[in-house]
Steps between C-alpha positions, in 0.01 A plus 500: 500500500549752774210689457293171625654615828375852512110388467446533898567861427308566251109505417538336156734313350742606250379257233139761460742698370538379118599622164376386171802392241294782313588721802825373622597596087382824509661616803834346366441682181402827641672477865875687412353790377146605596472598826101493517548113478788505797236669689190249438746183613591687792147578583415131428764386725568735794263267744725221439803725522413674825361127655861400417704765600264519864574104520898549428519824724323304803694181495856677430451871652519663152389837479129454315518830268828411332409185437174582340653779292770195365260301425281757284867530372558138461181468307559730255842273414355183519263616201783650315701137553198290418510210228194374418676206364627390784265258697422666816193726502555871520353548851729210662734684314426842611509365881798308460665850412310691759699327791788428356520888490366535837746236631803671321381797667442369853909346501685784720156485752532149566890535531483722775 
């Protein structure tokens, strides 16, 4: 995946970040409408979020704050779309999502 390619930016990998099935269910169960669970994955995840968006901004002159603000955004979503049926775990899930969104954003930078 991707995020394999990130790890010389980062001081841990993204795979210390885990979820439980026990977890991954709640926060699908709870994520659309309680906001105090919106804010505990964010809080879990921001150090990935802002290695990523720092890695992205570097290599493709991105401006750093928008991209960490859609990927707290970009989070949030990738809970809300989450199957837990599916067979890819919710954090190579969740990262997946993260720069696709940051990507998506990035387009009319990198066309200039």
């Amino acid at each position: 995946m991707l995020i394999k390619e990130f790890n010389q930016y980062t001081q841990k990998e993204y795979t210390e970040i885990t979820f439980s099935p026990e977890q991954e269910e709640r926060i699908c169960s709870r994520i659309s409408g309680d906001t105090v669970v919106k804010l505990d994955l964010v809080k879990t995840c921001i150090e990935l979020i802002i290695k990523l968006a720092r890695w992205y901004s570097v290599e493709n002159s991105v401006p750093f704050p928008q991209l960490v603000q859609i990927g707290i955004l970009a989070i949030v979503k990738a809970a809300e779309d989450f199957c837990s049926s599916d067979d890819v775990g919710f954090i190579d899930y969740l990262c997946g999502e993260v720069m696709r969104a940051m990507i998506k954003y990035s387009k009319p930078y990198l066309s200039n």
